[in-house]
Backbone bond lengths (Angstrom), bond angles and torsions (degrees), N, CA, C in turn:
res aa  C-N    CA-C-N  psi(-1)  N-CA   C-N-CA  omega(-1)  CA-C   N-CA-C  phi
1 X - - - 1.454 - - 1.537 108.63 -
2 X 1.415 125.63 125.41 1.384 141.89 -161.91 2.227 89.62 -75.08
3 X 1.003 125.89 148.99 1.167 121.32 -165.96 2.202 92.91 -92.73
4 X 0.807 111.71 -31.04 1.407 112.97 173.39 1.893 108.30 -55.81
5 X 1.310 109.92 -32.68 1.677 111.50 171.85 1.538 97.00 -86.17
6 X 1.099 154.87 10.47 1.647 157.75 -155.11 1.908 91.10 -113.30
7 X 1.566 103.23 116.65 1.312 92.48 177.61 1.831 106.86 -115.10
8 X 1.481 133.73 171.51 1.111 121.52 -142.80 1.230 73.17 -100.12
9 X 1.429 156.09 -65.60 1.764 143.35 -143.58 1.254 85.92 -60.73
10 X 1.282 135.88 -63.68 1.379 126.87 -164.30 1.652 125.08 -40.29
11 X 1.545 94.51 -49.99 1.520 97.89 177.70 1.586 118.06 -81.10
12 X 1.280 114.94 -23.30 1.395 105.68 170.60 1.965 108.10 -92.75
13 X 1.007 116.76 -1.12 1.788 103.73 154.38 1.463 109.66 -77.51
14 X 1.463 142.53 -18.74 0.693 140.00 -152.38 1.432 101.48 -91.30
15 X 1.506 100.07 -49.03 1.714 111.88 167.90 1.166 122.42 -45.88
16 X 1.389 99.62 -43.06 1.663 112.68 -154.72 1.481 98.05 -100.30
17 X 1.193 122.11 -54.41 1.583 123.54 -159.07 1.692 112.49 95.20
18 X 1.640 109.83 8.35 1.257 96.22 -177.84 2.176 85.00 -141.08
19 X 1.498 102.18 -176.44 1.647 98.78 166.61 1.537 109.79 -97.28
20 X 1.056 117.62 151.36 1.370 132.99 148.05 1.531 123.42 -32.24
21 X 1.661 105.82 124.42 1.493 97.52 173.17 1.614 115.30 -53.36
22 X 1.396 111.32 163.56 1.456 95.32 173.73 1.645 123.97 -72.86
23 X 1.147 106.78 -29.60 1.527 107.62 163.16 1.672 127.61 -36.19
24 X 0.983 89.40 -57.76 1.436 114.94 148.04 1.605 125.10 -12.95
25 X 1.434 104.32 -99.71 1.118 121.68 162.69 1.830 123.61 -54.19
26 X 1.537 135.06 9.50 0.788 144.31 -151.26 1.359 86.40 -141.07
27 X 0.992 129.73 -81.86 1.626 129.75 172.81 1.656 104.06 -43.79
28 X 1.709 137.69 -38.31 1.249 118.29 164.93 2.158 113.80 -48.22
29 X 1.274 101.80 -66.97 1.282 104.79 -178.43 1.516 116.96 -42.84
30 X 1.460 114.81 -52.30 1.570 130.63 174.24 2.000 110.67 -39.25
31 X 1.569 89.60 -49.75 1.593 97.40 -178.57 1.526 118.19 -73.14
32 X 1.731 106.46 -29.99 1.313 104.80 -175.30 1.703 117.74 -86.23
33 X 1.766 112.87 -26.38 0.925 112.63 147.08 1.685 142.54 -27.95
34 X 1.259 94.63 -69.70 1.565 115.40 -156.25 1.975 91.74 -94.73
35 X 1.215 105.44 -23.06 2.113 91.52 165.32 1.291 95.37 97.26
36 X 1.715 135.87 -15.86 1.167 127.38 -179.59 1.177 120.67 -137.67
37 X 1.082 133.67 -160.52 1.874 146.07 -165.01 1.813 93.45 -122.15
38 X 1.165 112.25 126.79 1.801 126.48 152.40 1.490 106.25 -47.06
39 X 1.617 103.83 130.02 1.767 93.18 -175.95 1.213 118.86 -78.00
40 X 1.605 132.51 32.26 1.168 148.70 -164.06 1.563 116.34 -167.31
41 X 1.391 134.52 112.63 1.771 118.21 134.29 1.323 111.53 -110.52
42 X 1.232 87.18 125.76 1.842 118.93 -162.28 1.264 76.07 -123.84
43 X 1.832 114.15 104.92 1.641 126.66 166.51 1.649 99.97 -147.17
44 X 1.046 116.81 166.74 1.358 125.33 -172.63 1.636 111.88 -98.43
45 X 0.856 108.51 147.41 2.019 110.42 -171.54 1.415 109.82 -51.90
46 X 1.192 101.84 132.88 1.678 94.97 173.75 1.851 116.02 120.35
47 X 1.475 104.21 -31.83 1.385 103.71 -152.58 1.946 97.81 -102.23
48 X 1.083 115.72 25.81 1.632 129.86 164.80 2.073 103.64 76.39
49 X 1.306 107.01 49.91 1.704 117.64 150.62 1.583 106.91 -43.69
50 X 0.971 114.68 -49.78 1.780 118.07 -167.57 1.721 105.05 -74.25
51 X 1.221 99.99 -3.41 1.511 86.08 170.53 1.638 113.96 -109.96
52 X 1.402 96.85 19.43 1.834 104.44 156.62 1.757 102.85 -70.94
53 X 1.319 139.71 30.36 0.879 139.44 175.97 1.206 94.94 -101.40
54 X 1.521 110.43 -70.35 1.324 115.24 -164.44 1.535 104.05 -59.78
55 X 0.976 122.16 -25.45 1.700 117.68 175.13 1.892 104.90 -56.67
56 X 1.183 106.36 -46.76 1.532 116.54 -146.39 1.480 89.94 -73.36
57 X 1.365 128.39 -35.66 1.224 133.49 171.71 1.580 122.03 -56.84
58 X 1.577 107.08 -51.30 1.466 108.10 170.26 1.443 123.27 -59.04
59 X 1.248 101.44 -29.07 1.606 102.34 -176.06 1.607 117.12 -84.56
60 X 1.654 103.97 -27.61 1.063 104.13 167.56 1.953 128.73 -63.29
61 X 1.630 92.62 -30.91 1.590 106.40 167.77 1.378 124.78 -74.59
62 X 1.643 96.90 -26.53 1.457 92.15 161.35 1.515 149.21 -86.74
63 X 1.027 97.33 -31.09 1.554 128.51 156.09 1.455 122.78 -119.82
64 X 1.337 120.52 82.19 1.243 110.25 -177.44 1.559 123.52 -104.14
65 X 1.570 111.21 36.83 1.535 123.02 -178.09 1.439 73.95 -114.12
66 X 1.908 143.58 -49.99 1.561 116.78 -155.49 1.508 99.03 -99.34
67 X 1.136 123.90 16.27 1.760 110.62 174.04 1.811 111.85 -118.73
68 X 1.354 97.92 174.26 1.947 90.95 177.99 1.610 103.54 -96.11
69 X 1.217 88.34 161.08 1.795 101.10 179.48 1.916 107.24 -72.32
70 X 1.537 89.76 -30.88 1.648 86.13 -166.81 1.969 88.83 -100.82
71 X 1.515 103.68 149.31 1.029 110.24 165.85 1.344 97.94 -118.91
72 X 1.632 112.10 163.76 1.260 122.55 -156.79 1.961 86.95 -134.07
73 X 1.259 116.49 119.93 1.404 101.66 140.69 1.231 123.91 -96.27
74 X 1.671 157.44 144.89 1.171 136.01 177.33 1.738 85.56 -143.65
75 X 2.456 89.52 123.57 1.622 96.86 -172.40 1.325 84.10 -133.72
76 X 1.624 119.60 149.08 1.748 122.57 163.77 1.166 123.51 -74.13
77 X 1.367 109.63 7.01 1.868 100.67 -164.22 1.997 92.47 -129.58
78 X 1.159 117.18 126.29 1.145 132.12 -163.55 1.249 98.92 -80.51
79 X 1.509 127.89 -4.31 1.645 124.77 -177.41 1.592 81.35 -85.96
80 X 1.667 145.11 -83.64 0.796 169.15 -88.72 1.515 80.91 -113.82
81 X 1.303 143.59 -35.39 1.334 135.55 -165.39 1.588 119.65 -88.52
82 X 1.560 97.81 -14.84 1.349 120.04 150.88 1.633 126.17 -82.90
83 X 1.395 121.95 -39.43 1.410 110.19 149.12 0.707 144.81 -31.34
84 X 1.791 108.74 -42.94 1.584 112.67 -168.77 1.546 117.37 -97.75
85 X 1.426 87.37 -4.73 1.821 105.73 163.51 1.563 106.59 -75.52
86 X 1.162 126.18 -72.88 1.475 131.87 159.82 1.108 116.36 -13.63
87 X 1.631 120.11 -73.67 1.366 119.79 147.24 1.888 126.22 4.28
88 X 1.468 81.89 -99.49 1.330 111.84 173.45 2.124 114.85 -17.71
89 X 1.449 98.18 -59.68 1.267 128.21 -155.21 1.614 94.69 -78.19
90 X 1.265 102.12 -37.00 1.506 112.61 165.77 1.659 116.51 -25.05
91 X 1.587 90.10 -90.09 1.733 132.45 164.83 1.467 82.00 -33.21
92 X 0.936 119.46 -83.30 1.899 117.35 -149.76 1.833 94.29 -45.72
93 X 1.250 135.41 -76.11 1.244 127.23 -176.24 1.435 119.41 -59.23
94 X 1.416 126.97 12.02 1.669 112.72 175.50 1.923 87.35 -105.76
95 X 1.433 110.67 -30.71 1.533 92.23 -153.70 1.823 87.38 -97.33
96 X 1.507 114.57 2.85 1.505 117.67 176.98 1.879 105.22 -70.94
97 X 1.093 101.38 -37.64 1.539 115.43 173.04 1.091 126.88 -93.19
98 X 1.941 126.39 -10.26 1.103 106.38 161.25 1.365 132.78 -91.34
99 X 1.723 122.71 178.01 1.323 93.13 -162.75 1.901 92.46 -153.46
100 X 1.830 94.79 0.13 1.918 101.23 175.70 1.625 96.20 -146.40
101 X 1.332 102.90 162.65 1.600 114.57 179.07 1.919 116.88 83.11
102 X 0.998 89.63 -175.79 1.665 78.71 172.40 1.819 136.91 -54.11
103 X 1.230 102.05 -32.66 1.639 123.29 165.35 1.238 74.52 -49.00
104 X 1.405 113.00 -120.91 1.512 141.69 -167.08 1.632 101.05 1.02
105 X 1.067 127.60 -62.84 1.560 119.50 177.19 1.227 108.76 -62.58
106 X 1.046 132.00 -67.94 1.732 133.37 165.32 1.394 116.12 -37.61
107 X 1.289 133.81 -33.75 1.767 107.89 147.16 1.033 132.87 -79.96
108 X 1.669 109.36 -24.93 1.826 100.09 -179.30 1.481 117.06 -67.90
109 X 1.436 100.70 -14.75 1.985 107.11 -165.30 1.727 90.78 -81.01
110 X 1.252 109.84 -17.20 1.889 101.11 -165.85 1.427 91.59 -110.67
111 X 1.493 126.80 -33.63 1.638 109.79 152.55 1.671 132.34 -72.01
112 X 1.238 107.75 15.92 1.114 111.76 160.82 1.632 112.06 -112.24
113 X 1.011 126.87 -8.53 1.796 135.91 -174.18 1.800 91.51 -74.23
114 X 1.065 109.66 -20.27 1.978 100.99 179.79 2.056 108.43 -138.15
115 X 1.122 113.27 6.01 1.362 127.90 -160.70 1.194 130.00 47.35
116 X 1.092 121.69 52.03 1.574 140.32 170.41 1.682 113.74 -72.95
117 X 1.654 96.47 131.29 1.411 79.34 -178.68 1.469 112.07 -107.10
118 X 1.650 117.81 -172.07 1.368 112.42 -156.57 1.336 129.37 -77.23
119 X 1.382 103.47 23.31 1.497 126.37 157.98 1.322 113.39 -83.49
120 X 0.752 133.91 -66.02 2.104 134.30 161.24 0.786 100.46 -5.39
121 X 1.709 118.59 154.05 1.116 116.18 107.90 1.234 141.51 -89.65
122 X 1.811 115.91 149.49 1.170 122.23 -148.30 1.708 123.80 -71.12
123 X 1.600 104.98 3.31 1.491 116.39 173.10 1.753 104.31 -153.24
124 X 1.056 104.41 164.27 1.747 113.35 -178.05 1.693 84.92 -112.66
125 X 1.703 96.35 178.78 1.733 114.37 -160.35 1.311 103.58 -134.94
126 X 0.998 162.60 79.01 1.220 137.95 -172.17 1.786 128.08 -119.91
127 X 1.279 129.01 127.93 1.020 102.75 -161.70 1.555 115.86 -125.50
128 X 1.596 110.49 162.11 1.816 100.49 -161.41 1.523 64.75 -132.25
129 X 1.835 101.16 147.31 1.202 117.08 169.20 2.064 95.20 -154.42
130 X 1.193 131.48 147.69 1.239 127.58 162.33 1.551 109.08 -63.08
131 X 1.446 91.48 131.81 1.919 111.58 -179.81 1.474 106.26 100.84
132 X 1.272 117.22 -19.39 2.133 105.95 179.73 1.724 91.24 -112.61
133 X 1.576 69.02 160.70 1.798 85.15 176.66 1.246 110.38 -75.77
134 X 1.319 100.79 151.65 1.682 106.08 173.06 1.545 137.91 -65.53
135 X 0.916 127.62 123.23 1.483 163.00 -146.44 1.810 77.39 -73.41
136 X 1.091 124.18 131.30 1.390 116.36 169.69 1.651 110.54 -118.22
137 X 1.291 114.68 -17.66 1.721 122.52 162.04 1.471 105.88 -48.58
């Protein structure tokens, strides 16, 4: 599947098992449109911020000459900095196992960004928090 036919509800139900808020999916198009990130999401707790991951990933599979290789989450609350690792690790084992449909294009395009084959998984996790040692992945 060509990643330009790869649509974002699709690949994040796939992750998730559920759809994307529409915000969501509106800020995917918004980002893939316009080539960049809003210098702000200013959203209220609760309504799925941490799944600007899974965005940062699609866009990176989709365009991966206008996005960065490294995504950055940066959260103040050390509970929440573990979520979004959890998170993260999530995504890594649904699209680690998929292998057709939108998943399936969305890992091979990010296992192909370093040539990993379809044993990988298609991104590493790593996390820096003050007080643990550093994550060297």
């Amino acid at each position: 599947m060509n990643m330009d036919q790869v649509d974002f509800a699709a690949y994040f139900e796939h992750v998730h098992e559920r759809p994307p808020f529409p915000w969501q999916t509106r800020l995917a198009e918004q980002v893939l449109r316009e080539g960049r990130w809003p210098d702000l999401l200013d959203l209220p707790s609760g309504v799925g911020k941490t799944s600007a991951i899974d965005l940062a990933l699609f866009a990176l599979a989709h365009r991966p000459d206008d996005f960065p290789r490294r995504i950055v989450l940066v959260v103040d609350r050390r509970v929440v900095v573990d979520q979004g690792a959890e998170h993260a690790r999530k995504i890594q084992a649904r699209l680690k196992g998929a292998t057709e449909g939108a998943a399936g294009a969305v890992a091979g395009a990010l296992r192909a960004l370093f040539g990993g084959g379809a044993e990988e998984a298609p991104f590493t996790v790593s996390v820096l928090r003050g007080g643990m040692p550093r994550d060297e992945e």
